[in-house]
C-alpha positions as CSV (number, residue, x, y, z in Angstrom):
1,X,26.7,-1.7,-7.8
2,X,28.4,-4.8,-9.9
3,X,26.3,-7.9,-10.8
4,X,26.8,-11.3,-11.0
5,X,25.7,-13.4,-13.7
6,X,24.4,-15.6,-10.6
7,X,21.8,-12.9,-10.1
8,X,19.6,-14.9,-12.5
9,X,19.8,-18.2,-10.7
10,X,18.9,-16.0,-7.6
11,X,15.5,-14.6,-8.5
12,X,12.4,-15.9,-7.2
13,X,10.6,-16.2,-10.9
14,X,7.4,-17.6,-9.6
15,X,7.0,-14.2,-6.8
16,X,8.0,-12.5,-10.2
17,X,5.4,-14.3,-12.8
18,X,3.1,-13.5,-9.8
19,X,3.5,-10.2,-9.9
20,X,3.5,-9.7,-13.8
21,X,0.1,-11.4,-14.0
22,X,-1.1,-8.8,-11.3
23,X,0.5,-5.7,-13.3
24,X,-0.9,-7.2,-16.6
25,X,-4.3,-7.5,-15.3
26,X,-4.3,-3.8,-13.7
27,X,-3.6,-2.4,-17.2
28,X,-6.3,-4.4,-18.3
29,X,-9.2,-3.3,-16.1
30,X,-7.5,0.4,-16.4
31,X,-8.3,0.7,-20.0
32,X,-12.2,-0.6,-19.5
33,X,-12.5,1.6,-15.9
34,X,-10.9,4.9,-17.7
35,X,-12.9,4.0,-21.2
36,X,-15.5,6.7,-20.6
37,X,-13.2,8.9,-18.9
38,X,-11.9,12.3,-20.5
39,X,-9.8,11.7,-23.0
40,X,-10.2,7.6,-22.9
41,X,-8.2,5.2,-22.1
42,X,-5.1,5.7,-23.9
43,X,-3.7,8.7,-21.5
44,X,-3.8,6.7,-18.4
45,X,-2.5,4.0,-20.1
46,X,0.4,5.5,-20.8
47,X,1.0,7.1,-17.7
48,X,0.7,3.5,-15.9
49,X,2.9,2.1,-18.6
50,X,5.6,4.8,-18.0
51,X,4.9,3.8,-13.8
52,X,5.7,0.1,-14.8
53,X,9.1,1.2,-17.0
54,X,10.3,3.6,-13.9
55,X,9.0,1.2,-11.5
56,X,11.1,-1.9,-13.1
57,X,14.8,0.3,-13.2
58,X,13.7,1.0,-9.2
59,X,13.5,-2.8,-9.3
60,X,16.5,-3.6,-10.6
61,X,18.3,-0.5,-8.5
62,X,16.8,-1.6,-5.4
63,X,17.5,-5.4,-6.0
64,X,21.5,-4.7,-7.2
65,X,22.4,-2.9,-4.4
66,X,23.7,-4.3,-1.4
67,X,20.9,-3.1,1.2
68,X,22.9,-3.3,4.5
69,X,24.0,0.7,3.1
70,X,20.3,1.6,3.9
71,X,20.7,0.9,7.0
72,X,23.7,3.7,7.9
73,X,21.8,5.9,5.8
74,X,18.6,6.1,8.7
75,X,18.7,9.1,10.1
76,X,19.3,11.2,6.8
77,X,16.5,8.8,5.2
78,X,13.8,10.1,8.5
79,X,14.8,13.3,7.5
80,X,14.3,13.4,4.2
81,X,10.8,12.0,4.7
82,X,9.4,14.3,7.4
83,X,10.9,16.7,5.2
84,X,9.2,16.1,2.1
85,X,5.6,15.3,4.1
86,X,6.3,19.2,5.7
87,X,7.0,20.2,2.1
88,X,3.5,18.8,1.4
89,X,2.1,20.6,4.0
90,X,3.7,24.0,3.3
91,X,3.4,23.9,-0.6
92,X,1.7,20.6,-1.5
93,X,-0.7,20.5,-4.8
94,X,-4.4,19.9,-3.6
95,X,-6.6,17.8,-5.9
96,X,-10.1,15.9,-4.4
97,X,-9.9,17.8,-1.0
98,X,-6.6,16.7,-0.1
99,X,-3.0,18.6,-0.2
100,X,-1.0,15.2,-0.8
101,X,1.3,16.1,-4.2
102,X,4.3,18.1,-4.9
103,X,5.6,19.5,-8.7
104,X,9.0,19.4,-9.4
105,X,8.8,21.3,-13.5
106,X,6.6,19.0,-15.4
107,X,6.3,16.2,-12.8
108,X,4.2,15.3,-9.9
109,X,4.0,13.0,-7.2
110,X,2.9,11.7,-4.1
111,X,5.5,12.1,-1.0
112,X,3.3,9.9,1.1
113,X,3.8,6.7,-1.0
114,X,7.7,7.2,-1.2
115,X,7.5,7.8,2.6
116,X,5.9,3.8,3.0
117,X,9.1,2.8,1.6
118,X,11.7,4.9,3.0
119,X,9.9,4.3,6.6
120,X,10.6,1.1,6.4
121,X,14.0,0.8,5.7
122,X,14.3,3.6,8.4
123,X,12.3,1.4,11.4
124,X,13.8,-2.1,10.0
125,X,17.4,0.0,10.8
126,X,15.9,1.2,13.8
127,X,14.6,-2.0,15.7
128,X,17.9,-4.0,14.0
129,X,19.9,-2.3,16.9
130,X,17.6,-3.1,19.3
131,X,17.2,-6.4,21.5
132,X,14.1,-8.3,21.5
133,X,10.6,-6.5,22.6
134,X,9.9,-8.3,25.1
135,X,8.5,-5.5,27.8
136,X,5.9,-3.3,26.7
137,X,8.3,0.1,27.4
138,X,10.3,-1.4,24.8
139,X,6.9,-0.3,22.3
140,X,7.2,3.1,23.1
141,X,10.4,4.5,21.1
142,X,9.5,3.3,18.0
143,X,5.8,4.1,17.7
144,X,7.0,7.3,18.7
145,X,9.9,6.9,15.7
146,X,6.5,6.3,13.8
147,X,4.4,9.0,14.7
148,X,5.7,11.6,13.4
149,X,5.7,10.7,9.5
150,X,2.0,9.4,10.7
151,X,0.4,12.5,11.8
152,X,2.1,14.4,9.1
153,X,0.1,12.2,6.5
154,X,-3.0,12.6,8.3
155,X,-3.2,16.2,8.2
156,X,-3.0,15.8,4.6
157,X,-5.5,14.1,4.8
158,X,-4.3,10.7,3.9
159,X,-6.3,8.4,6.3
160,X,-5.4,5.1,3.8
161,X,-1.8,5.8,3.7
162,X,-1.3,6.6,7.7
163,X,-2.9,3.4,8.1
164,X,-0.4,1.7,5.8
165,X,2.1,2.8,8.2
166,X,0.4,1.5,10.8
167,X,0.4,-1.5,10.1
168,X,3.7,-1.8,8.6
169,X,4.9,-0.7,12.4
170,X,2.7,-3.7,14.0
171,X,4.2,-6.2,11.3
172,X,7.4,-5.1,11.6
173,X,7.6,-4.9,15.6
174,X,6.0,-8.5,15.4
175,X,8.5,-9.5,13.5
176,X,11.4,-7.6,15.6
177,X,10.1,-9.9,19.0
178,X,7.2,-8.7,20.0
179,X,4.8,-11.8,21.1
180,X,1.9,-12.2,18.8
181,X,-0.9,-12.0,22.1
182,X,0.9,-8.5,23.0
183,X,0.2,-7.6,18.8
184,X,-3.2,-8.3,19.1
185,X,-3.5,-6.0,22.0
186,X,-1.9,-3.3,20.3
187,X,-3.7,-3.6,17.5
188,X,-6.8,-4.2,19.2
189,X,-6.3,-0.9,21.9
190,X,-5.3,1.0,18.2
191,X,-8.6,0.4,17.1
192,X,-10.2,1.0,20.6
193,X,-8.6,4.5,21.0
194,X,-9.6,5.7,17.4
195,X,-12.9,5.0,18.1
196,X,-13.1,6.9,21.4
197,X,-11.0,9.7,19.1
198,X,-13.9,10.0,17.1
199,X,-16.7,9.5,19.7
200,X,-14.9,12.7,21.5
201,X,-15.0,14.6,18.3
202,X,-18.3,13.7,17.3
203,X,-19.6,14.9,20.9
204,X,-17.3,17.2,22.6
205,X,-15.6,19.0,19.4
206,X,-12.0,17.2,20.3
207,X,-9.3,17.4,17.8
208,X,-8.9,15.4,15.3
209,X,-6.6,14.9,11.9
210,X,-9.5,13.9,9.4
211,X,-11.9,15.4,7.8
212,X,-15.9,15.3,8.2
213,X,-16.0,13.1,5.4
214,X,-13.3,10.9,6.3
215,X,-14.8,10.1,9.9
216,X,-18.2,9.6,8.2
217,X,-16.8,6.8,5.9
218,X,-15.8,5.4,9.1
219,X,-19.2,5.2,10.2
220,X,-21.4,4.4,7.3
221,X,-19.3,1.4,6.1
222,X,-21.2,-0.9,9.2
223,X,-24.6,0.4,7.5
224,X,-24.1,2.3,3.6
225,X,-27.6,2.2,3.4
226,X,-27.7,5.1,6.5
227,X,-26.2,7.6,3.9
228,X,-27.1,6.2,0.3
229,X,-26.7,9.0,-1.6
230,X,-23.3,10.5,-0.3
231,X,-20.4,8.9,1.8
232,X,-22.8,5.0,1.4
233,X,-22.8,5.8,-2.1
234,X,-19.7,4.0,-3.4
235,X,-20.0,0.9,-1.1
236,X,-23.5,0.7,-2.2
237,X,-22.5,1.2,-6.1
238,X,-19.4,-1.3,-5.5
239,X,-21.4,-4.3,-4.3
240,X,-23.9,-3.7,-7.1
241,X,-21.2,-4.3,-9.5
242,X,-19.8,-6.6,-8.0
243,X,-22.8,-9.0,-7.4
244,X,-23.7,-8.0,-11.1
245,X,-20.4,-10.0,-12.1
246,X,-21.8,-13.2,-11.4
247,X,-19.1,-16.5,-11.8
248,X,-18.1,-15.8,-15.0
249,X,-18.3,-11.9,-15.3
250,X,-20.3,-9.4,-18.0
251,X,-17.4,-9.4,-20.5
252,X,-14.6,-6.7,-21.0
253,X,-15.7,-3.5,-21.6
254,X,-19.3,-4.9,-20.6
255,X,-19.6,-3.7,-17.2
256,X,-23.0,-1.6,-17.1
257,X,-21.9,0.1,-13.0
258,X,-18.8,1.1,-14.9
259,X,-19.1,1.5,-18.5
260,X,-22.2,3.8,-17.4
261,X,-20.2,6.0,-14.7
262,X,-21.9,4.4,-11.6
263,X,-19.2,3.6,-9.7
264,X,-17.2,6.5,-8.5
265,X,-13.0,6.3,-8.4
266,X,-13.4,3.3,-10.6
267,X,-9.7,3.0,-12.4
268,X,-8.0,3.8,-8.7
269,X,-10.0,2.7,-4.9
270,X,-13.0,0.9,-6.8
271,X,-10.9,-1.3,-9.6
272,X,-11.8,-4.5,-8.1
273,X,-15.1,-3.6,-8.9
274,X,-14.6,-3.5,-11.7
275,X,-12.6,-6.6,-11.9
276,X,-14.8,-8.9,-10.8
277,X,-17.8,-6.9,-12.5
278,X,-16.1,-7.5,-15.7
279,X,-14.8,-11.2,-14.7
280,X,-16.5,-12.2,-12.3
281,X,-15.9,-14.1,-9.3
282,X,-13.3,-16.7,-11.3
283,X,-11.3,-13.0,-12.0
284,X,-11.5,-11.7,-8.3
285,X,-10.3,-14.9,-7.0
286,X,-7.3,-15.3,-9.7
287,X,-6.7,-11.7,-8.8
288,X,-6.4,-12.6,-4.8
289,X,-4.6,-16.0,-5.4
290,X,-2.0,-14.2,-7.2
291,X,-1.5,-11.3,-4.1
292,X,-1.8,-14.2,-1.7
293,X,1.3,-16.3,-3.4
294,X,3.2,-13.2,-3.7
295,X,2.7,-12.0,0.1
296,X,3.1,-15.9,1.0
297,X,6.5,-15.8,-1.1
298,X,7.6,-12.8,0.5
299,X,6.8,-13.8,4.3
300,X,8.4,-17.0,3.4
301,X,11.5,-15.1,2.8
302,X,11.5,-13.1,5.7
303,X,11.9,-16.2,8.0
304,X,14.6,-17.7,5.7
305,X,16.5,-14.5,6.0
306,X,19.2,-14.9,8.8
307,X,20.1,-11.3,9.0
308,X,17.7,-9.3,11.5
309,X,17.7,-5.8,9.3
310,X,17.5,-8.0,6.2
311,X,14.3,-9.6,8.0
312,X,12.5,-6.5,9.2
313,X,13.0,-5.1,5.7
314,X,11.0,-7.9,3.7
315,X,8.5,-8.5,6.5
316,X,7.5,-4.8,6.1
317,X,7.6,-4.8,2.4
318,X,5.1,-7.9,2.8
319,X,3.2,-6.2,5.9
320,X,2.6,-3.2,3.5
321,X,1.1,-5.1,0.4
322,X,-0.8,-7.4,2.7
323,X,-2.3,-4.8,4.4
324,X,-3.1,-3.1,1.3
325,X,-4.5,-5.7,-0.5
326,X,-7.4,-6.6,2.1
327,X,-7.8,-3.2,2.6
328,X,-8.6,-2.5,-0.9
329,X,-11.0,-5.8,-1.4
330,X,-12.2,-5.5,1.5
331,X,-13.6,-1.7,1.4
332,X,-15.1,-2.5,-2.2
333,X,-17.1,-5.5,-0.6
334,X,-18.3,-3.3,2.1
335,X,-16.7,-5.2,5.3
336,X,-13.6,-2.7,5.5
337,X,-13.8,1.0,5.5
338,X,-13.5,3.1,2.8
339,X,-10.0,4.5,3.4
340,X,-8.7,5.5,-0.4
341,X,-6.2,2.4,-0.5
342,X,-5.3,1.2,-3.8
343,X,-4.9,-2.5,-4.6
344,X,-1.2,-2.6,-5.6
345,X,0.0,-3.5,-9.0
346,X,-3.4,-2.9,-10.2
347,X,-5.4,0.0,-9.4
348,X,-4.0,3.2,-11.7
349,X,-1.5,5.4,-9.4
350,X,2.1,6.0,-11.0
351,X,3.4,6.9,-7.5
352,X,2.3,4.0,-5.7
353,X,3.4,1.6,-8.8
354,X,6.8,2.7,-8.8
355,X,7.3,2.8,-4.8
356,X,5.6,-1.1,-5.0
357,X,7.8,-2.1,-7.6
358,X,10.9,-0.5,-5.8
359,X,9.9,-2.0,-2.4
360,X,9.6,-5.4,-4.0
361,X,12.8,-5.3,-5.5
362,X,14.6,-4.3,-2.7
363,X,13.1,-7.2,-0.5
364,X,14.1,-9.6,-3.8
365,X,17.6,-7.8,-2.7
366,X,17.6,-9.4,0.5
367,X,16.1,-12.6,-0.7
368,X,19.2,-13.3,-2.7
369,X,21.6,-12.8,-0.2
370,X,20.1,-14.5,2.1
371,X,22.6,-17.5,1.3
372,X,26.0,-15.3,1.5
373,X,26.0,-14.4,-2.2
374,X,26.8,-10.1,-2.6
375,X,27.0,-9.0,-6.3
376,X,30.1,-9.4,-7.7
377,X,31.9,-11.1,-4.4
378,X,31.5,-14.8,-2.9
């Protein structure tokens, strides 16, 4: 990997200002959501701050290096990802109900995040050598390609992240040919099937990869009110807090829902909570402005990009924060379901900080060659 001092002139410094005002604010609202914690703030601010060092050299690896190598590098990429989610499986560290972390010595982390990353190089390679989807047998082979790390997650449990995925594939497959009226069918018959999935389960015992919690979260997000003290709880506690924040916010440190251990998962799934509880509506729509130029930037790219693996790989990077981002606001505000999807760059999770920083860079990668210009050649 050899640079070029043109690298500089190559960036895209206002997706990168973007993203620093989203990273800065997360660390923010970390230290006032993990104030009353154990042990304060301090600890999980360092651990983030050690995610945002680790995540900027993935950054800078990922943007140096010529990504057309990921794409020979497919198949042993799939199998190191089913591999590690097996691993997960087999040995995994549970914590909260779900087996989702392996140790290697001192460290830990989360397979399922690197696998968001590494599945999309993987299917961006995959539907590269393949013509334009324009029958619906040209669908099947990669879902199928996509199933596999999918139902691995799942039996973790890891409903949020096997929904990432998804929609990574639908974006992605979009964005490889297939007509936008045949994407809304997919992902409207997706939604249709996994509601008959869990009609079947809920009456006939069927099968299925989630737990009795997970499928009641489902459920009670069209009415929290039907379960207020259990799986309603955190919707209900969320839009308290965040109605509490008025336009201008209670003041750092100042939310009463959080300061006062109301809101459950506050520094990870609920942060926006505590966002707008702390800065009100001005914070929550800064906060969304700044996701929505950075996704904007990024899909922007993708349609600059001539080369068709180059394309697939930043449409997915951008499919994946998208989805992610109104996911996460959305669940807090009670019109998605809770599905334990952070909101990137801001909620506390060292794993998925470094695999959103590395994705970014490597679709920043792509974004500077998209004119021709390879690292130390012209």
């Amino acid at each position: 990997m050899r640079w070029d001092r043109r690298f500089l002139m190559q960036l895209d410094w206002p997706f990168l200002a973007a993203l620093a005002g989203l990273i800065g604010i997360g660390l923010t609202v970390i230290a006032s959501a993990a104030h009353t914690m154990p042990g304060g703030e301090r600890g999980f601010l360092i651990r983030q701050g050690a995610a945002v060092a680790v995540g900027i050299a993935s950054w800078l690896f990922f943007a140096g290096f010529d990504y057309q190598d990921f794409a020979r590098w497919r198949r042993e990429l799939y199998v190191i990802t089913v591999l590690m989610l097996v691993a997960v499986m087999l040995t995994g560290h549970s914590a909260l109900g779900a087996q989702r972390w392996l140790k290697l010595g001192p460290l830990q982390f989360q397979p399922s995040e690197i696998a968001k990353l590494l599945m999309i190089i993987c299917l961006a390679s995959f539907l590269a050598d393949r013509d334009r989807l324009t029958d619906w047998w040209d669908l099947v082979l990669p879902s199928l390609y996509m199933l596999v790390p999918i139902l691995l997650i799942l039996k973790q449990p890891d409903l949020g992240t096997a929904l990432v995925l998804m929609a990574i594939t639908v974006v992605m497959l979009y964005t490889a040919g297939m007509p936008g009226g045949r994407a809304l069918l997919l992902v409207g018959g997706a939604i249709g099937l996994v509601a008959l999935w869990v009609y079947a389960h809920l009456h006939w015992h069927v099968w299925i990869p989630l737990k009795d919690y997970q499928i009641t979260r489902l459920i009670v997000f069209l009415n929290p009110a039907a379960d207020p003290t259990d799986t309603g709880y955190h919707v209900i506690q969320s839009r308290i807090a965040i109605g509490s924040g008025g336009g201008a916010g209670r003041g750092w440190y100042h939310g009463t829902e959080n300061q006062l251990g109301f809101l459950p998962e506050a520094h990870t799934d609920f942060i926006f909570a505590v966002l707008v509880e702390e800065w009100g509506f001005a914070g929550g729509i800064a906060t969304l402005g700044l996701a929505a130029f950075a996704v904007t930037r990024l899909l922007l790219t993708s349609g600059e990009v001539e080369d068709r693996f180059g394309r697939l790989l930043v449409a997915g990077v951008a499919g994946m924060l998208l989805f992610q981002f109104v996911e996460n606001s959305g669940m807090t505000m009670g019109v998605m379901p809770v599905a334990g999807i952070p909101l990137p760059f801001v909620s506390y999770g060292p794993s998925a900080m470094i695999t959103n920083l590395a994705a970014v860079g490597m679709a920043l990668g792509v974004s500077m060659r998209r004119k021709g210009l390879i690292f130390g050649h012209s």
